[in-house]
C-alpha positions in Angstrom: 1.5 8.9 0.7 0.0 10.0 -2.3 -0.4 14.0 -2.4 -2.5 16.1 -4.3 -3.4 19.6 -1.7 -1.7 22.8 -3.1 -2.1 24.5 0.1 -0.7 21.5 3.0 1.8 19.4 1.7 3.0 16.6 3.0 6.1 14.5 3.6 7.6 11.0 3.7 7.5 9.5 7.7 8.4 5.9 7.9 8.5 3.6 10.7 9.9 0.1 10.6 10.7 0.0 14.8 12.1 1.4 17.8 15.3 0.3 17.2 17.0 3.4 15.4 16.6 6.5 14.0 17.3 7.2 10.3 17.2 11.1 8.7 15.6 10.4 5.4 16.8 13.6 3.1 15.4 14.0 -0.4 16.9 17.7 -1.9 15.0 19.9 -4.1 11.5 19.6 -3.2 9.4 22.3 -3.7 6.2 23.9 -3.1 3.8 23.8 -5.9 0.2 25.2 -6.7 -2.1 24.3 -9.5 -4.6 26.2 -11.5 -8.2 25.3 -11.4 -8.1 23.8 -14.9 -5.0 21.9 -13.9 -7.4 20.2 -10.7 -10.0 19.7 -13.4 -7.7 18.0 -16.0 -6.3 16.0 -12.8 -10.1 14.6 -11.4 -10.5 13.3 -14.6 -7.1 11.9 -14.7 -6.7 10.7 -11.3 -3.4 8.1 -12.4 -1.6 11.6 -13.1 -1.8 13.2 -9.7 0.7 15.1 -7.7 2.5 13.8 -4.8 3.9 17.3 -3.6 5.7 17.8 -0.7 7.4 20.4 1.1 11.4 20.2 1.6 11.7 18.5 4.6 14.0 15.5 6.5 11.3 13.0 7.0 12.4 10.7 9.9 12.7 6.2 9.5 13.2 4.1 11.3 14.5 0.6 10.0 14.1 -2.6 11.1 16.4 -6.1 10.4 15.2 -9.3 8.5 13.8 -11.8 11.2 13.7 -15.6 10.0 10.3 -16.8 10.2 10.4 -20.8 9.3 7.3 -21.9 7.1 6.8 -24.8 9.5 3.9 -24.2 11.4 0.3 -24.9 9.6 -1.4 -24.7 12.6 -3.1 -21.7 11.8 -3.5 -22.9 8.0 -6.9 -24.0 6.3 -6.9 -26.9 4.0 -7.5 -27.1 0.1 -4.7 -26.7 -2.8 -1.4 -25.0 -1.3 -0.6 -21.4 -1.9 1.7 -19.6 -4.4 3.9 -17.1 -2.6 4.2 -15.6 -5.7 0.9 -14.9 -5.7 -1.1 -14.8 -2.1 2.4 -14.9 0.3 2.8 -14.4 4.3 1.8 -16.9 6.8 -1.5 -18.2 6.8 -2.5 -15.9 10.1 -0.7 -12.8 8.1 -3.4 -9.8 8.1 -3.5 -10.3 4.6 -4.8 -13.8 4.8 -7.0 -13.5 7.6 -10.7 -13.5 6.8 -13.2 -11.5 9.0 -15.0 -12.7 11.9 -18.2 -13.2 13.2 -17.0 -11.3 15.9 -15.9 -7.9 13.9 -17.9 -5.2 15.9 -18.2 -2.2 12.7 -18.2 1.4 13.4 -19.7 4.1 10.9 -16.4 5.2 8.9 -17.4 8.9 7.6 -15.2 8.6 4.2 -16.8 11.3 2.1 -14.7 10.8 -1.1 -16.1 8.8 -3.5 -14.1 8.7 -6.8 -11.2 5.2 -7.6 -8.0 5.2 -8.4 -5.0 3.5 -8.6 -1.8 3.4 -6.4 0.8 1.3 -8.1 2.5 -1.4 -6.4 5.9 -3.0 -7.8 6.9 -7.0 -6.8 9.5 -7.8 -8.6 11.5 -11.4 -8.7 14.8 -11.7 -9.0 17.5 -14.3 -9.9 20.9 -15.4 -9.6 21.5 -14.2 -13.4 20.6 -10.7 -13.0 23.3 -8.3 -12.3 23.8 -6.3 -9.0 23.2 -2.7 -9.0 24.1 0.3 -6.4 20.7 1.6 -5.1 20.9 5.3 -4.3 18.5 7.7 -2.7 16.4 9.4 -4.8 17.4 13.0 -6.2 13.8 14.4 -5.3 10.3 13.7 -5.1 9.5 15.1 -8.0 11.5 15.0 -11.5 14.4 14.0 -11.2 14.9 11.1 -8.5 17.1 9.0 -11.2 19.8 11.2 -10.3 22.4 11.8 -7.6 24.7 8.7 -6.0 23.8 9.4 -2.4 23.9 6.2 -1.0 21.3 4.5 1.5 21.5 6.9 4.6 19.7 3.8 6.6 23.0 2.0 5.7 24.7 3.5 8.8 22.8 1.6 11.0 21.9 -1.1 8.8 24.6 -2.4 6.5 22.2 -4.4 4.5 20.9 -1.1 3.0 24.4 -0.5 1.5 24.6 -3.7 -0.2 23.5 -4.0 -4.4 21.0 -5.3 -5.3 20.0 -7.7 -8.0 17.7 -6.0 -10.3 16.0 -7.2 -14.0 18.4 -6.0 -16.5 15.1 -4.4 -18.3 13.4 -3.1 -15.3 12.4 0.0 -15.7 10.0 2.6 -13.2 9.1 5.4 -14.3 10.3 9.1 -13.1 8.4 11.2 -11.7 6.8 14.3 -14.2 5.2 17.7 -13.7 1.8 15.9 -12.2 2.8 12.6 -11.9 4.8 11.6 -8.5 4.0 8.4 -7.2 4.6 6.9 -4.2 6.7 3.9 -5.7 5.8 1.3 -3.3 8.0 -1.8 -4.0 9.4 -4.9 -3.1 12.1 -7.2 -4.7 12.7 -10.8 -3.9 15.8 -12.0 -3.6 17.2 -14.8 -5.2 16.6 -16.8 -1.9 12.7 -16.9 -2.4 12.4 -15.4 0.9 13.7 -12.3 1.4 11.7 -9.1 0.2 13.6 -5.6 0.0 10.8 -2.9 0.1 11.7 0.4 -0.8 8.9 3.6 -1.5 10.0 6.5 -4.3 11.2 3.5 -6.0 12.7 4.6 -9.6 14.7 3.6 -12.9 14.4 5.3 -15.7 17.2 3.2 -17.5 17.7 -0.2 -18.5 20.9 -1.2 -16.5 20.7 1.3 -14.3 21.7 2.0 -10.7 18.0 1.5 -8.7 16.8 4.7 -6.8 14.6 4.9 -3.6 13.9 4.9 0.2 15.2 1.3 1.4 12.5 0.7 4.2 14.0 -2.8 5.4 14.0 -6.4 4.5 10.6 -8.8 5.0 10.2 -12.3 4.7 7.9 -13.8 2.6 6.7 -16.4 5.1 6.5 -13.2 7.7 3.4 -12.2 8.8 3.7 -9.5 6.2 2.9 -6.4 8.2 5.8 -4.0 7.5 7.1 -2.2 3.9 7.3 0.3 2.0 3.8 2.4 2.2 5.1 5.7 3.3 2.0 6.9 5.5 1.9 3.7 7.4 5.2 1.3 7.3 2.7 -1.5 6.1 3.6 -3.7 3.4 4.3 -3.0 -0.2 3.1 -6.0 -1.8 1.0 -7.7 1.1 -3.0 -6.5 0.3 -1.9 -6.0 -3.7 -4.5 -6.6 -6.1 -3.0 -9.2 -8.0 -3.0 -10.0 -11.6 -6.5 -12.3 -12.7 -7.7 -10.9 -9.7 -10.6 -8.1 -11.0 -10.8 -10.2 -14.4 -11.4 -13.7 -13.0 -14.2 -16.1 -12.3 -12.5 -16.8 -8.5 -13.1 -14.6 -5.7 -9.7 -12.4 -4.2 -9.1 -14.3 -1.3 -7.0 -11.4 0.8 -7.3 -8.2 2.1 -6.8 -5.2 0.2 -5.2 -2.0 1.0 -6.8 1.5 0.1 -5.3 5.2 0.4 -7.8 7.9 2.0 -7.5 11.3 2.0 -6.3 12.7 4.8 -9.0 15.0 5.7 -11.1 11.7 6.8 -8.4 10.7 8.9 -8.7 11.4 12.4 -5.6 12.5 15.1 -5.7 12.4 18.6 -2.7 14.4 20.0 -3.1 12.5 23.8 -3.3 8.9 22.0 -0.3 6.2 22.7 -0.3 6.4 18.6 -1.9 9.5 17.8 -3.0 9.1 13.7 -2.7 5.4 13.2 -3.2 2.1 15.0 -2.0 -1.6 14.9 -1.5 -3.2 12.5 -0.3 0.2 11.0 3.5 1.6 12.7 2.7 5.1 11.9 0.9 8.1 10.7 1.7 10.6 8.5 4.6 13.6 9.8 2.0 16.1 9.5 -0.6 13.6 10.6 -1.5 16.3 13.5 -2.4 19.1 10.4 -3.2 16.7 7.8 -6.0 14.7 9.2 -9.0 16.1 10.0 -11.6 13.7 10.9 -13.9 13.3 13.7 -14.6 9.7 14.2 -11.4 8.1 16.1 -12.0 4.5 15.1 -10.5 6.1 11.7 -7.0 6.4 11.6 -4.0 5.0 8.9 -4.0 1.3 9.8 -7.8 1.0 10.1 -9.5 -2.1 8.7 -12.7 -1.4 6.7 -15.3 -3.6 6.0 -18.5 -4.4 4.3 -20.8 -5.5 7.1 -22.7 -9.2 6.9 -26.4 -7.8 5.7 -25.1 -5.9 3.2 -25.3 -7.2 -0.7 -23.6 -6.2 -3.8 -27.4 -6.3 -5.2 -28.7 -4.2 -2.3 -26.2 -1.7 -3.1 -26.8 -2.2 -6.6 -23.1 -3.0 -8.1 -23.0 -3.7 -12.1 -19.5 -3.7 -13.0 -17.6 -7.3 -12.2 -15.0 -5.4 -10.8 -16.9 -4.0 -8.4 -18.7 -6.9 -7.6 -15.5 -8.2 -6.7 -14.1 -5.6 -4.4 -17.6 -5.9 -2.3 -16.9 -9.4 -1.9 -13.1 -9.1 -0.6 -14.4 -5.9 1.4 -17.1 -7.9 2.8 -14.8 -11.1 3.4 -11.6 -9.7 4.0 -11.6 -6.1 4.5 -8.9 -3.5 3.5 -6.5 -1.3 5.4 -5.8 2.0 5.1 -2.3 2.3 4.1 -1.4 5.7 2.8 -2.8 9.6 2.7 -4.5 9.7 -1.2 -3.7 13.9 -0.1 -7.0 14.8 -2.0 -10.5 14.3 -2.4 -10.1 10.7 -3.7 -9.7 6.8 -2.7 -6.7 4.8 -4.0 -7.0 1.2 -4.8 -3.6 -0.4 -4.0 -2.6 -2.5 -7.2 0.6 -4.6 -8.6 1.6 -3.2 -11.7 1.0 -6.1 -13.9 -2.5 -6.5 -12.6 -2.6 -2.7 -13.5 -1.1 -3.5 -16.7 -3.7 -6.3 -17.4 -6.6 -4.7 -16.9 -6.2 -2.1 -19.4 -5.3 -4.6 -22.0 -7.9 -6.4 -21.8 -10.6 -3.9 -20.5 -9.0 -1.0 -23.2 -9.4 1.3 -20.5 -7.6 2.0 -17.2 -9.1 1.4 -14.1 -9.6 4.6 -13.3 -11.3 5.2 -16.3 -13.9 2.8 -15.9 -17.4 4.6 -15.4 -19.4 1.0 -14.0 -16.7 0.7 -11.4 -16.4 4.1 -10.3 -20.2 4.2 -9.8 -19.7 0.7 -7.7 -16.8 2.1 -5.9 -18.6 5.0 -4.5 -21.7 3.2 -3.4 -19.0 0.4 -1.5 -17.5 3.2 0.0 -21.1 4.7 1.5 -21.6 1.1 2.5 -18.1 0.2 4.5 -17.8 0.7 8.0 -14.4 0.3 10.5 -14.0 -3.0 11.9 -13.1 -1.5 15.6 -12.3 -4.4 17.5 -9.4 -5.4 14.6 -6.2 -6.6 16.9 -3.0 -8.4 17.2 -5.1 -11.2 18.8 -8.3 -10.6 16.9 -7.3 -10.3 13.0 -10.4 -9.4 11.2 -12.3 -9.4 14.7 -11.9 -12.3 15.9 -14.7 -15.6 16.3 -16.0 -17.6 13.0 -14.3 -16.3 10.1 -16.4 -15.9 7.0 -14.1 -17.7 5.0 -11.8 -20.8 5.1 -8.8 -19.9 6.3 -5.8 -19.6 4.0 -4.0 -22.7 2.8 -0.3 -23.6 3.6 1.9 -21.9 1.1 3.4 -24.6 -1.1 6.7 -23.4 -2.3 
């Protein structure tokens, strides 16, 4: 979750399953404040906010690798086969699955209107790269490239203890005074299949041992549904803006994933999964303090949507960008994924993509007025697709759009 509320503070809860409980200990946390001119300098900075937390032993729970064969197409569209480097999980993954004509849409109440940008890491590994310890990390804050406390998950799951092949020149940033991110990540092994997702991810050497929360190993056929977002156990790479994908000429073909704040969020004490619901495995710790809202369609795990009769021109959208999250909104949806902690909305995006579009842009997304002004109105304009379930992705009847494509490698 990404925090940013001087006055609650919030902490890492992860669930994977039912199968076992892992403490989750990260040492010297701290409370912090910030000064009016330091929430000013922040607004207009939004990639440089604070993730605080209190000192606390958030709780995880891990789950095991399951083999899921990419055999059956059944549930696949046709066209030119997928790159599961680039669009993975099963065709009927939530990722993949368009939104029906079916999709009853609830008024979502998200007051927050400003972008920015929660950074996603997918990283590829081979044969030739060397194996590395991974460690927790030594704090939240500055500092989590330090300590050798090893995975605690291991205990229960051995395959948290084991290296890890890592990109000799990797490198992820530490956390600074006002910069904490969440760290959302997910390595594929050599195999092509398996993805380790881990959240606080961080290396601030070349070389260096890898440090962050292990939250269990995925397969890239999967259906894509658990990782390493902190606020809701959902997937660290699945819902990604991609790289090409805000730049391009071809419409993004997946859900996206968004962070809310918290205050929008709504908890029900007396619900079988009070703060969040499928496809989602959890809400925050403090969920029951944290989230605030009123309407209990929105929770973390909530799809939202752009209902049918609305138009990018109705709304009046300039920016290409924008243009482009309407559409995927509109086609796809986007679930809520994490706790942005403040009065802001958090676009989920792989690094490179990140990376790309201020390169080519010469700004950061963040800092883009046309898309911030789209952003906004797209948020006044999306709505809860209520009826989103196990056996109803996206709602369920005549999806808007083909369905995916088998993946081809």
């Amino acid at each position: 979750m990404i925090i940013f509320d001087p006055i609650t503070l919030s902490a890492i809860s992860h669930t994977l399953n039912a199968a076992s409980v892992i403490s989750v200990s990260i040492q010297n946390q701290s409370n912090l404040s910030l000064s009016q001119a330091t929430k000013s300098k922040l607004a207009k900075n939004p990639t440089k906010l604070s993730h605080l937390t209190r000192t606390t032993t958030p709780t995880l729970v891990a789950q095991a690798t399951t083999s899921t064969p990419n055999s059956d197409t059944s549930k696949c569209g046709s066209g030119q086969s997928r790159d599961k480097y680039t669009q993975p999980f099963a065709c009927d993954s939530i990722w993949n699955m368009p939104i029906g004509a079916n999709a009853k849409y609830v008024d979502a109440y998200i007051g927050s209107t400003g972008v920015g940008v929660d950074t996603d890491w997918f990283i590829i590994t081979q044969e030739s790269d060397r194996a590395v310890s991974t460690y927790m990390p030594g704090s939240w804050g500055p500092g989590r490239c330090t300590g050798t406390q090893v995975q605690q998950q291991a205990q229960w799951h051995p395959e948290a203890g084991e290296l890890l092949k890592v990109p000799e020149s990797l490198i992820i940033e530490d956390a600074s005074g006002n910069f904490t991110p969440n760290g959302s990540s997910a390595f594929l092994k050599p195999d092509g299949r398996t993805l380790v997702s881990f959240n606080v991810t961080t290396r601030c050497q070349q070389g260096a041992p890898l440090y962050g929360v292990w939250f269990g190993q995925q397969d890239i056929y999967g259906d894509g549904i658990d990782g390493g977002h902190g606020g809701s156990g959902m997937s660290s790479i699945g819902g990604s803006i991609r790289k090409g994908e805000l730049l391009n000429d071809e419409p993004i073909r997946h859900a996206l994933k968004i962070d809310i704040w918290g205050k929008w969020l709504h908890y029900n004490a007396s619900s079988s999964t009070p703060g969040h619901r499928w496809p989602a495995r959890l809400a925050d710790s403090n969920a029951s303090s944290q989230y605030q809202g009123s309407n209990p369609a929105l929770v973390m795990g909530s799809l939202l949507a752009i209902p049918p009769n609305v138009t990018a021109e109705s709304l009046g959208l300039t920016s290409k960008a924008g243009k482009k999250i309407f559409q995927a909104m509109q086609d796809y949806g986007a679930y809520v994924v994490d706790n942005s902690g403040w009065d802001y909305n958090y676009l989920c995006v792989e690094q490179s993509a990140e990376q790309e579009y201020e390169t080519v842009t010469g700004h950061e997304i963040h800092g883009d007025a046309a898309l911030q002004a789209d952003f906004a109105k797209i948020i006044a304009a999306v709505k809860v697709v209520d009826n989103n379930k196990s056996n109803s992705i996206g709602g369920g009847g005549t999806p808007r759009q083909p369905l995916a494509p088998p993946l081809g490698n």
